[in-house]
mmCIF file of the C-alpha atoms, coordinates in Angstrom:
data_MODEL
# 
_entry.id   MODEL 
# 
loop_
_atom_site.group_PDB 
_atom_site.id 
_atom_site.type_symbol 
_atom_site.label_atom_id 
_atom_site.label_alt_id 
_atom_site.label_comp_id 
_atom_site.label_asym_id 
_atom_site.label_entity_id 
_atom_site.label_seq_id 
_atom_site.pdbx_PDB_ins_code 
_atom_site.Cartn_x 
_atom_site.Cartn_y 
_atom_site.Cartn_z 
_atom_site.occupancy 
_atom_site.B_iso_or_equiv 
_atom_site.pdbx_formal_charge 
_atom_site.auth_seq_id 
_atom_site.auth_comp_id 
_atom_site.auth_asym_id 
_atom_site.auth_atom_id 
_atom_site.pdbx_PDB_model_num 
ATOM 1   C CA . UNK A 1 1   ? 15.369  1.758   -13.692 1.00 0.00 ? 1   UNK A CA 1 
ATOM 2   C CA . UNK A 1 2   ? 14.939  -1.449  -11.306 1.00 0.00 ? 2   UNK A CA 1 
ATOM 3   C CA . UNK A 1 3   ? 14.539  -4.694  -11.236 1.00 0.00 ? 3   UNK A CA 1 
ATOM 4   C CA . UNK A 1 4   ? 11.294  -6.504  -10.719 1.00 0.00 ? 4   UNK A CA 1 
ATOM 5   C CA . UNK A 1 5   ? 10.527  -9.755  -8.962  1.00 0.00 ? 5   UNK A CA 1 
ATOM 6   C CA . UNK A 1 6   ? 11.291  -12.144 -11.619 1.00 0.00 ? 6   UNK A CA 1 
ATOM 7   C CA . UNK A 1 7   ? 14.414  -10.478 -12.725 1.00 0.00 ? 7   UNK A CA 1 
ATOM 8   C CA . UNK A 1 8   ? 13.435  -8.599  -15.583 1.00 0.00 ? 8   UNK A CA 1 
ATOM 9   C CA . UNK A 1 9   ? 15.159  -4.966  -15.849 1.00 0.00 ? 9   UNK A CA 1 
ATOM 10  C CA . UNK A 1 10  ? 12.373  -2.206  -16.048 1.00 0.00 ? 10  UNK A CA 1 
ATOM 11  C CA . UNK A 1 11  ? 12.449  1.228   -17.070 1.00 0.00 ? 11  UNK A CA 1 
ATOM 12  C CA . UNK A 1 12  ? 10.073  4.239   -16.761 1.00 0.00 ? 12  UNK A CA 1 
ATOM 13  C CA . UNK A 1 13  ? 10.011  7.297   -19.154 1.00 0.00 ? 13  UNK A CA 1 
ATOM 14  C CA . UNK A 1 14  ? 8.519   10.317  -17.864 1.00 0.00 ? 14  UNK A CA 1 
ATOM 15  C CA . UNK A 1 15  ? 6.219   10.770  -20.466 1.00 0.00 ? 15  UNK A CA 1 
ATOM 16  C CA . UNK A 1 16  ? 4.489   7.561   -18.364 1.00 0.00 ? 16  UNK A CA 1 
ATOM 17  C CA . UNK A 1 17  ? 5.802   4.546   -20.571 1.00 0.00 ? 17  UNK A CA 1 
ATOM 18  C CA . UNK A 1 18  ? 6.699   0.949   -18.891 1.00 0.00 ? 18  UNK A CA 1 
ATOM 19  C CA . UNK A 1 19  ? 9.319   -0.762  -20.574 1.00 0.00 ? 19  UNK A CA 1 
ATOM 20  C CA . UNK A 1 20  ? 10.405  -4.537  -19.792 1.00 0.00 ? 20  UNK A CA 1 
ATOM 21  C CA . UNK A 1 21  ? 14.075  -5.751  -20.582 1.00 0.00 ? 21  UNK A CA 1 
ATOM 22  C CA . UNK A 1 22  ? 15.811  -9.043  -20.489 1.00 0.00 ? 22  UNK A CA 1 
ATOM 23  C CA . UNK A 1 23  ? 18.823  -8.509  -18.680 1.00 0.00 ? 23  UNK A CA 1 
ATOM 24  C CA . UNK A 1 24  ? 21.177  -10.942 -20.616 1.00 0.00 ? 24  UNK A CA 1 
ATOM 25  C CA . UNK A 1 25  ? 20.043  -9.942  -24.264 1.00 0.00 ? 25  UNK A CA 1 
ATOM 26  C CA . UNK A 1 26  ? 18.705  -6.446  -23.523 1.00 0.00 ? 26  UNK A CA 1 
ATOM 27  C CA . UNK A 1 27  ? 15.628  -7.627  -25.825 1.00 0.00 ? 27  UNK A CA 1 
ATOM 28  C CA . UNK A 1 28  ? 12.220  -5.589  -25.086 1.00 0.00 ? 28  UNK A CA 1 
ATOM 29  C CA . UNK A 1 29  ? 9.806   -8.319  -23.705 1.00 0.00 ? 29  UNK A CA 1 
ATOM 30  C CA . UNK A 1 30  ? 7.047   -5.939  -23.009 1.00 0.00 ? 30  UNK A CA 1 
ATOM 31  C CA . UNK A 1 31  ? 5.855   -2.084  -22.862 1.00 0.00 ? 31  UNK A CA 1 
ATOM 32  C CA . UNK A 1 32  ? 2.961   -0.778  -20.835 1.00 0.00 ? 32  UNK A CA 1 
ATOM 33  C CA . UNK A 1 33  ? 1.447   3.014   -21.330 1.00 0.00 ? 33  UNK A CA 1 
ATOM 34  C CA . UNK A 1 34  ? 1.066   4.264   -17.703 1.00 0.00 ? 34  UNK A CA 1 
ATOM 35  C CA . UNK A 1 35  ? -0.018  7.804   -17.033 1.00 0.00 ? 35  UNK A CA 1 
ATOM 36  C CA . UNK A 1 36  ? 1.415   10.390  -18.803 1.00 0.00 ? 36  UNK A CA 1 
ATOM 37  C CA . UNK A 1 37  ? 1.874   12.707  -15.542 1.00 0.00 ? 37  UNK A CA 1 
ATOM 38  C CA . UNK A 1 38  ? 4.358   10.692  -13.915 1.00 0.00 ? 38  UNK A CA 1 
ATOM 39  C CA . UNK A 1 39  ? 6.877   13.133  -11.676 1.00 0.00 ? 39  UNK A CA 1 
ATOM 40  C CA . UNK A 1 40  ? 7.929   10.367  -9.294  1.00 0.00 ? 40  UNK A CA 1 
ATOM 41  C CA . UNK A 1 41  ? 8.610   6.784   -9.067  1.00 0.00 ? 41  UNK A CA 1 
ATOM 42  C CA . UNK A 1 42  ? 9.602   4.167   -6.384  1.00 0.00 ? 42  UNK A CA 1 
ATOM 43  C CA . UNK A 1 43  ? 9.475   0.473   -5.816  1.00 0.00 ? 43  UNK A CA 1 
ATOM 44  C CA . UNK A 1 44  ? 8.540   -1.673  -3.298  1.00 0.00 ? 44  UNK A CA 1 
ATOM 45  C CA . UNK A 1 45  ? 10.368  -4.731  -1.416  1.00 0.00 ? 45  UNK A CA 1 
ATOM 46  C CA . UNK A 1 46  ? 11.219  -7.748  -3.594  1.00 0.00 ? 46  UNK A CA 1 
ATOM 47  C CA . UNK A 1 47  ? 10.345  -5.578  -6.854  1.00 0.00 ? 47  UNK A CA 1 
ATOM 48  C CA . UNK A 1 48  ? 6.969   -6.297  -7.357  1.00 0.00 ? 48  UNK A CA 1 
ATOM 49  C CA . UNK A 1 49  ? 4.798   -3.351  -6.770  1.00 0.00 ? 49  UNK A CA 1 
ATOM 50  C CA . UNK A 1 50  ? 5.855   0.198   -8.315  1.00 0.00 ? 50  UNK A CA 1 
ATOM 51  C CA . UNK A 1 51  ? 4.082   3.540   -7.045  1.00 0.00 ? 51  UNK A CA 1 
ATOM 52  C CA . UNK A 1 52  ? 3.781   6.306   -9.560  1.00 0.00 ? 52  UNK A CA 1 
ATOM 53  C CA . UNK A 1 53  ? 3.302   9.959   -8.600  1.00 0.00 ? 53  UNK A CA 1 
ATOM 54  C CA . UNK A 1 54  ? 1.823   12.223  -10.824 1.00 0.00 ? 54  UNK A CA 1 
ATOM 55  C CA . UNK A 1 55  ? 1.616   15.784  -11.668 1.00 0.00 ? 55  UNK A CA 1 
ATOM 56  C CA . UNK A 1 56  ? -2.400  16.085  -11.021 1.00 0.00 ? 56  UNK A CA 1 
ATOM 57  C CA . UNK A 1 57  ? -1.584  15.103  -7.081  1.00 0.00 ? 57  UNK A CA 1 
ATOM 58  C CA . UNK A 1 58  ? -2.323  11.607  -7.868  1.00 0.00 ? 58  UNK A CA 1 
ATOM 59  C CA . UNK A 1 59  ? -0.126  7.828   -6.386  1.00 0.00 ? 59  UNK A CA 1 
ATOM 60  C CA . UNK A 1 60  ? -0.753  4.880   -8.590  1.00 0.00 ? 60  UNK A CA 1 
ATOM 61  C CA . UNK A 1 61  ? 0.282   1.432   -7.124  1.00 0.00 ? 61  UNK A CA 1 
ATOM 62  C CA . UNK A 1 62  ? 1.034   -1.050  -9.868  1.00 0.00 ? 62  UNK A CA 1 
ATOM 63  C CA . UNK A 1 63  ? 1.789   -5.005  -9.571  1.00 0.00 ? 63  UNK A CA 1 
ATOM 64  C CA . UNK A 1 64  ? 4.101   -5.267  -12.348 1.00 0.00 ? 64  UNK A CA 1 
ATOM 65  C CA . UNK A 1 65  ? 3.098   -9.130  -12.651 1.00 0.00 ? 65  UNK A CA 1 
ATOM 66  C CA . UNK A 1 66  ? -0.487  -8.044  -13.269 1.00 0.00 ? 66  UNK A CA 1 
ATOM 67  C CA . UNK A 1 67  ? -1.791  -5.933  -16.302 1.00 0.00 ? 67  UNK A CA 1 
ATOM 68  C CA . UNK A 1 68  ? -3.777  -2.334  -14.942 1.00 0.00 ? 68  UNK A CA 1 
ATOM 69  C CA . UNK A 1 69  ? -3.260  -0.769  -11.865 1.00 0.00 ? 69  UNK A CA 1 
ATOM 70  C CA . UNK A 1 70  ? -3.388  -2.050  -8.515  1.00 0.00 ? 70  UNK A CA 1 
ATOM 71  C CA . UNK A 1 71  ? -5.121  1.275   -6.664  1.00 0.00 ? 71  UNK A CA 1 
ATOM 72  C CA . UNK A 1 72  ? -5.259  5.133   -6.952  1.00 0.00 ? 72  UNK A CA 1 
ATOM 73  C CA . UNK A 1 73  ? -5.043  7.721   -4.486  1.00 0.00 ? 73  UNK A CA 1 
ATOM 74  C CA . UNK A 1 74  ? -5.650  11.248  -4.739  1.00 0.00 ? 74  UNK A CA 1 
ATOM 75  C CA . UNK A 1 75  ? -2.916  12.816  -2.179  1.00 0.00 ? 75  UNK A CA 1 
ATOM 76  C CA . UNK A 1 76  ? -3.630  16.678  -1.056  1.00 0.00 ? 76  UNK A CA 1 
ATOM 77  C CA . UNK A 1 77  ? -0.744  19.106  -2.065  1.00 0.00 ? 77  UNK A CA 1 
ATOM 78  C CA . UNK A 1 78  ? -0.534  19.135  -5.768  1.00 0.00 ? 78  UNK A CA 1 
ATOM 79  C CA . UNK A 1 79  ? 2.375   17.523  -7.911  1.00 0.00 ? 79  UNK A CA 1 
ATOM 80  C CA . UNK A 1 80  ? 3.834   14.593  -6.127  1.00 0.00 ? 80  UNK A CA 1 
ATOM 81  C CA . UNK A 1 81  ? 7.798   15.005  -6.274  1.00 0.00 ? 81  UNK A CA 1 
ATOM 82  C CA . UNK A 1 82  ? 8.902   11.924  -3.847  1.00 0.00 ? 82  UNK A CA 1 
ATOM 83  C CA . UNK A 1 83  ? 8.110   8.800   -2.583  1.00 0.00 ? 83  UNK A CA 1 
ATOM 84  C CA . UNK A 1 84  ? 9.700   5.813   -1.005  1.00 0.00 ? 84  UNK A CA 1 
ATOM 85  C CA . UNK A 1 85  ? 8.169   2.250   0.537   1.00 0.00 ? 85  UNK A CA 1 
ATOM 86  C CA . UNK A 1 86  ? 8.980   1.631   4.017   1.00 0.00 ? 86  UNK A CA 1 
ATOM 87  C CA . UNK A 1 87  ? 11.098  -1.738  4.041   1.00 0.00 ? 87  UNK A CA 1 
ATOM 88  C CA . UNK A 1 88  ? 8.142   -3.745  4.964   1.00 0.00 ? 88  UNK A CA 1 
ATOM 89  C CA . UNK A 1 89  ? 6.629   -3.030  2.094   1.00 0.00 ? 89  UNK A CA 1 
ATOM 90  C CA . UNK A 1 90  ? 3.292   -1.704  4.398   1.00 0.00 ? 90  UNK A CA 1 
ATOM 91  C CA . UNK A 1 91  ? 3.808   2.702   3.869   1.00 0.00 ? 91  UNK A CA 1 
ATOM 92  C CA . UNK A 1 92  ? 4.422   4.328   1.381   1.00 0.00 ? 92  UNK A CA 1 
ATOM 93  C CA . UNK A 1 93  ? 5.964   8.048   2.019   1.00 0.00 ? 93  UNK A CA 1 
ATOM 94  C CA . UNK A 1 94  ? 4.350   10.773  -0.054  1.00 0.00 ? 94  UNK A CA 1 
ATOM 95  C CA . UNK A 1 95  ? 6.509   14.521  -0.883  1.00 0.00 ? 95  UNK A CA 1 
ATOM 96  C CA . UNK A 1 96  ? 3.894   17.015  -2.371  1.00 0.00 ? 96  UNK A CA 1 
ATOM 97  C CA . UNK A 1 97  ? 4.333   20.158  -3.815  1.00 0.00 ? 97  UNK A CA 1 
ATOM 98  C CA . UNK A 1 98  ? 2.959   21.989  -1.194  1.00 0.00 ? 98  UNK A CA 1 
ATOM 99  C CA . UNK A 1 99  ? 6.153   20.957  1.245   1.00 0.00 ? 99  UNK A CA 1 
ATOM 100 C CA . UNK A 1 100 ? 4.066   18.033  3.137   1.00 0.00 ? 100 UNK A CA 1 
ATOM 101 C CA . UNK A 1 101 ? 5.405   14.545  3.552   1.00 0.00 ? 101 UNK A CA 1 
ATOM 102 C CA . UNK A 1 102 ? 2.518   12.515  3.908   1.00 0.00 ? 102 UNK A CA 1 
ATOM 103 C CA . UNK A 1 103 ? 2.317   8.575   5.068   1.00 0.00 ? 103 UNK A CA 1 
ATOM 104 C CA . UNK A 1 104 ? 0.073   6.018   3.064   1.00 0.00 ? 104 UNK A CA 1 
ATOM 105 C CA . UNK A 1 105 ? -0.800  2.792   4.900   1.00 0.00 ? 105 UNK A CA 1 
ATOM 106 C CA . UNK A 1 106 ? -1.575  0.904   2.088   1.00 0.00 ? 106 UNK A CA 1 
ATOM 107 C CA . UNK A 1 107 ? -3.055  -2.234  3.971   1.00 0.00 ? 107 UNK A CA 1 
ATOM 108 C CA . UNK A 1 108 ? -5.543  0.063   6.380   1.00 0.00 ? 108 UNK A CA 1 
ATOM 109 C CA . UNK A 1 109 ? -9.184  -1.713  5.596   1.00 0.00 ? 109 UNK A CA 1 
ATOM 110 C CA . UNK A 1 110 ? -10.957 0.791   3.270   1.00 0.00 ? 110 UNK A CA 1 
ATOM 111 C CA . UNK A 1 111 ? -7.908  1.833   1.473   1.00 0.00 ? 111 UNK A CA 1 
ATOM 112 C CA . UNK A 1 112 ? -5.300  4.412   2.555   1.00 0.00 ? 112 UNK A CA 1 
ATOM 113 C CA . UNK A 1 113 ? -5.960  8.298   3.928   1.00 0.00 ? 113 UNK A CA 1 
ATOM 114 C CA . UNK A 1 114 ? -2.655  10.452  3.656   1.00 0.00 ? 114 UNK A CA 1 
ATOM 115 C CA . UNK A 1 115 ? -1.683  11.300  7.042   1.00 0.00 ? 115 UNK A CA 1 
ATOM 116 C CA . UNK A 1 116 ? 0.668   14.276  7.278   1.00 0.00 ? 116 UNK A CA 1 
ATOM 117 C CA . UNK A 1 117 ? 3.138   13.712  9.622   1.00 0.00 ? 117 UNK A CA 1 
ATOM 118 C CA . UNK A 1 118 ? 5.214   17.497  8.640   1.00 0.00 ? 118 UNK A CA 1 
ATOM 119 C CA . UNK A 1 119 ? 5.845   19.879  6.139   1.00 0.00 ? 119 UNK A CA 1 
ATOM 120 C CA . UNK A 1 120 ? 9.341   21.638  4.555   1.00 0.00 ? 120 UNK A CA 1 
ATOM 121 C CA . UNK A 1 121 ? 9.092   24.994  3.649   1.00 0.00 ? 121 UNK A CA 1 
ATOM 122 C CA . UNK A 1 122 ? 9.471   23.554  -0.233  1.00 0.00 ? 122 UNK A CA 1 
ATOM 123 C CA . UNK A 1 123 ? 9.528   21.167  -2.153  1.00 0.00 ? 123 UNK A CA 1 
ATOM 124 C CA . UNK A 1 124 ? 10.160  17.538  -0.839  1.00 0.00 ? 124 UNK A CA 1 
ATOM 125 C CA . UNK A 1 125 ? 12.896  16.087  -3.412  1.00 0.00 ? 125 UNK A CA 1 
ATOM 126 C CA . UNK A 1 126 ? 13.688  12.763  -1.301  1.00 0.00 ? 126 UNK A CA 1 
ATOM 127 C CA . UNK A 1 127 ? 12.276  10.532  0.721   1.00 0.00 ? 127 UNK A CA 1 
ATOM 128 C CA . UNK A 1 128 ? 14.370  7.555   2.827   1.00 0.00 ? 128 UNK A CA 1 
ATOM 129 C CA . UNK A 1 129 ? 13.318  5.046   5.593   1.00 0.00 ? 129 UNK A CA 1 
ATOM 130 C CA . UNK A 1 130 ? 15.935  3.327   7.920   1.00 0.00 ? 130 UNK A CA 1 
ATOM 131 C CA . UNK A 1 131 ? 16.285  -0.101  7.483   1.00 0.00 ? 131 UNK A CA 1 
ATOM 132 C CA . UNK A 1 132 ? 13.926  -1.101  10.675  1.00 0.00 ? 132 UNK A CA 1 
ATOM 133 C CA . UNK A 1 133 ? 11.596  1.493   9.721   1.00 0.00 ? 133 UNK A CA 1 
ATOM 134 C CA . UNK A 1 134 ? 11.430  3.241   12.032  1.00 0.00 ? 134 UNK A CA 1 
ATOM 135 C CA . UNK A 1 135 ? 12.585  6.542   10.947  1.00 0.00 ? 135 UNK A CA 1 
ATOM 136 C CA . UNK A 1 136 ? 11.524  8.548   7.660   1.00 0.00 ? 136 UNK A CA 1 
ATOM 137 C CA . UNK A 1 137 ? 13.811  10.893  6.516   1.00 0.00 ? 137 UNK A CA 1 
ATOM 138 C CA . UNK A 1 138 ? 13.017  13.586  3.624   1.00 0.00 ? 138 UNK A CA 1 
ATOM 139 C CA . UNK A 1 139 ? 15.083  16.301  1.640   1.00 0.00 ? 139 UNK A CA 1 
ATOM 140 C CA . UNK A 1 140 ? 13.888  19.439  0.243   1.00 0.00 ? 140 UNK A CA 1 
ATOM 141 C CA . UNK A 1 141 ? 14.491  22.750  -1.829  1.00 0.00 ? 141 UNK A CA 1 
ATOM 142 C CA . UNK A 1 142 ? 14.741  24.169  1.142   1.00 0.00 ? 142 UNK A CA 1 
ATOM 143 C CA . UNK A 1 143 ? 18.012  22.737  1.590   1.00 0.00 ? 143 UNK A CA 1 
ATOM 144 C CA . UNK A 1 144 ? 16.935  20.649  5.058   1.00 0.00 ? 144 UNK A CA 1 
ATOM 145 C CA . UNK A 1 145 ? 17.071  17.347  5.926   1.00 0.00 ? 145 UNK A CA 1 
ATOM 146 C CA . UNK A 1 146 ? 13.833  16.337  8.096   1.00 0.00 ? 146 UNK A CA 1 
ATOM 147 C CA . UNK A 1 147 ? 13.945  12.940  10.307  1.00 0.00 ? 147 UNK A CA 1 
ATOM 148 C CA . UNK A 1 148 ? 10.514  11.770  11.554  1.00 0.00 ? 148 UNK A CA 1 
ATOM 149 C CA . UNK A 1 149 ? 10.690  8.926   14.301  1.00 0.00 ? 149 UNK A CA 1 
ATOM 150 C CA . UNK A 1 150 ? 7.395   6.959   13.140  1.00 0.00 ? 150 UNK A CA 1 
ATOM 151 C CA . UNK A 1 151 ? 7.238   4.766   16.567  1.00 0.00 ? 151 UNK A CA 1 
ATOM 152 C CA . UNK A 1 152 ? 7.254   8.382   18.304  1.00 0.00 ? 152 UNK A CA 1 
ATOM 153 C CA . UNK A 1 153 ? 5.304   10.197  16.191  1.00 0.00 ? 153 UNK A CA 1 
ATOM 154 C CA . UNK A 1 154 ? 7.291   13.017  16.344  1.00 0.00 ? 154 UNK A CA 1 
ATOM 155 C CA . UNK A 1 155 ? 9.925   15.018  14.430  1.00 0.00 ? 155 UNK A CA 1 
ATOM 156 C CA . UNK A 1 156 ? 12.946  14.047  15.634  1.00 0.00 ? 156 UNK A CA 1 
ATOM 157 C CA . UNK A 1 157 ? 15.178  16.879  14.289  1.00 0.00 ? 157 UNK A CA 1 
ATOM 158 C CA . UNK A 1 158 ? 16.099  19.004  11.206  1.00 0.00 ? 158 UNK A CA 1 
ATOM 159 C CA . UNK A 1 159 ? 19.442  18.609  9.725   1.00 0.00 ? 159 UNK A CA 1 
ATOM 160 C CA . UNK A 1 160 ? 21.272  21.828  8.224   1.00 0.00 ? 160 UNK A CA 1 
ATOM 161 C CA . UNK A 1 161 ? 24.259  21.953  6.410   1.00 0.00 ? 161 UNK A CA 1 
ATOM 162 C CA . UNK A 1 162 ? 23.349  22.028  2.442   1.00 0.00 ? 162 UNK A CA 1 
ATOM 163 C CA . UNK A 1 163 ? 23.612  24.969  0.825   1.00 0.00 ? 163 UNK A CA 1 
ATOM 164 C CA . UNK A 1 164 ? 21.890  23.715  -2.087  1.00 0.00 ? 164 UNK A CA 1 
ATOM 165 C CA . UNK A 1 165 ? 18.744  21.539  -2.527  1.00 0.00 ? 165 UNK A CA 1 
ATOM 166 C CA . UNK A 1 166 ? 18.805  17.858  -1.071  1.00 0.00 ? 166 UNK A CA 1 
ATOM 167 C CA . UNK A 1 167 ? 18.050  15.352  -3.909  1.00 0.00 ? 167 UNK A CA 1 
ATOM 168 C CA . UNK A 1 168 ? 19.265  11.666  -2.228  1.00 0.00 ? 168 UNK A CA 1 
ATOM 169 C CA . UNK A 1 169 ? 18.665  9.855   0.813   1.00 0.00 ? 169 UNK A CA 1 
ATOM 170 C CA . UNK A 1 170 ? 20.412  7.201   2.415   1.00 0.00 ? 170 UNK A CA 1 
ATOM 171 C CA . UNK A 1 171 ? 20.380  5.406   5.747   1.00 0.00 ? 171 UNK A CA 1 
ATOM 172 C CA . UNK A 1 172 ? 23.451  3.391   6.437   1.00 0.00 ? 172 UNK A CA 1 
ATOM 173 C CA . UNK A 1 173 ? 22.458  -0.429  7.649   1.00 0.00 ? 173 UNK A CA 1 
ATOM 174 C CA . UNK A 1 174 ? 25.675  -0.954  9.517   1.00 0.00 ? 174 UNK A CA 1 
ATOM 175 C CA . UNK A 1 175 ? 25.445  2.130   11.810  1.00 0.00 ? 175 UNK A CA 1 
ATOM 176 C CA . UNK A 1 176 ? 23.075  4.880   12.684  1.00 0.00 ? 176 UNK A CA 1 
ATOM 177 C CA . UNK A 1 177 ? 23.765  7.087   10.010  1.00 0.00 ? 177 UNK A CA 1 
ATOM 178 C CA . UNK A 1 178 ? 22.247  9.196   7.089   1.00 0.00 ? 178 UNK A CA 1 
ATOM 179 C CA . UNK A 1 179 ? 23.988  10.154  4.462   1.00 0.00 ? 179 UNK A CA 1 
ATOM 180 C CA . UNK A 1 180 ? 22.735  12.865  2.412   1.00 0.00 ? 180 UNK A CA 1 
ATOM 181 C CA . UNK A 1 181 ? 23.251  14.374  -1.775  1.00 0.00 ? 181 UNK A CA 1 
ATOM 182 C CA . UNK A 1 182 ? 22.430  17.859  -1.753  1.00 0.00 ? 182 UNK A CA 1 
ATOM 183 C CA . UNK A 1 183 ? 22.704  20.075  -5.612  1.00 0.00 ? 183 UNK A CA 1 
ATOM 184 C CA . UNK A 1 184 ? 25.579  22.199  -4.209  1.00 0.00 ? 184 UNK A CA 1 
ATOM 185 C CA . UNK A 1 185 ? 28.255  18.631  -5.373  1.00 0.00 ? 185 UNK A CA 1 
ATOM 186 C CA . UNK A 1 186 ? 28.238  17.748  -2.034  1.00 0.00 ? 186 UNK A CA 1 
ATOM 187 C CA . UNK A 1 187 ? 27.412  14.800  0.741   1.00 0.00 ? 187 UNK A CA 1 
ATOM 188 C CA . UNK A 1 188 ? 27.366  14.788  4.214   1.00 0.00 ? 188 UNK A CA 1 
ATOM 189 C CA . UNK A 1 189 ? 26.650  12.716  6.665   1.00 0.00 ? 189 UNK A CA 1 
ATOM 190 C CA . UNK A 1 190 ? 24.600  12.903  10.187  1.00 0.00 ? 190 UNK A CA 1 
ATOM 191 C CA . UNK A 1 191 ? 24.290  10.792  12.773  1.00 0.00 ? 191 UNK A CA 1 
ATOM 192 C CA . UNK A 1 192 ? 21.356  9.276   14.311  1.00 0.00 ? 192 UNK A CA 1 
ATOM 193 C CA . UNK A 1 193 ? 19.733  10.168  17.439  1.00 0.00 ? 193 UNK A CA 1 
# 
């Protein structure tokens, strides 16, 4: 569920359907078939653009104020489980099956090349990048918490603590602080280096 740049509530099945809303009635004002693979979703700054992963290993960027896709891009790894726009709006953060966490520059001239920046040792299940952007944070099966320092290029550290798999993400914009949800019931919170 989000909201997209002109206000109207969206929602995405997985089966790959598109479904527009009017907030104030709840009246359907359109539906869109997408791709029936869809395993991940996440939306850009000022709810315009939407990336899609899919099953076959597959990110489709969609301008929800446009009909058809934006741009395709096959990502190495298999099933995409995670994803999540940096707050510029420039990167999008890619978790594949195969445990990488890849980074799309989707303004590089010629289109974007994954770049892995690391891997978990499982599935990727979250994906979160501080509010200056600087640092991308990801959750996995593994039950880690990775932080990448982009400016660096480096991984910065590897939070323990879960004893179940990390699902949600979130960087506090206050202080310099990540909380994390992992499937044991419980969330805990690191601080920044």
């Amino acid at each position: 569920m989000g909201f997209d740049a002109q206000g109207r509530l969206f929602g995405l099945q997985l089966r790959g359907n598109l479904t527009l809303f009017d907030p104030a009635t709840g009246k359907v004002l359109a539906a869109r078939p997408l791709s029936p693979y869809l395993f991940s979703a996440a939306q850009g700054p000022g709810g315009r653009v939407l990336a899609l992963g899919l099953s076959v290993g597959r990110v489709e960027v969609w301008d929800l104020a446009l009909p058809g896709k934006r741009g395709e891009v096959r990502v190495p790894g298999g099933p995409v489980y995670a994803l999540a726009f940096s707050p510029d709006g420039r990167y999008l953060a890619v978790g594949s099956a195969d445990g990488g966490v890849r980074l799309l520059d989707l303004l590089a001239p010629g289109g974007p090349e994954p770049r892995l920046l690391y891997a978990h040792k499982d599935l990727p299940l979250g994906l979160a990048f501080s509010p200056d952007g600087r640092y991308l944070a990801s959750g996995g099966q593994d039950r880690e918490v990775r932080l990448y320092d982009l400016e660096a290029g480096l991984l910065e550290r590897v939070y323990v603590g879960h004893t179940g798999a990390v699902y949600g993400l979130d960087f506090n914009p206050q202080t310099p602080a990540l909380a994390t949800g992992g499937g044991e019931g419980r969330v805990l919170l690191f601080r920044l280096p």
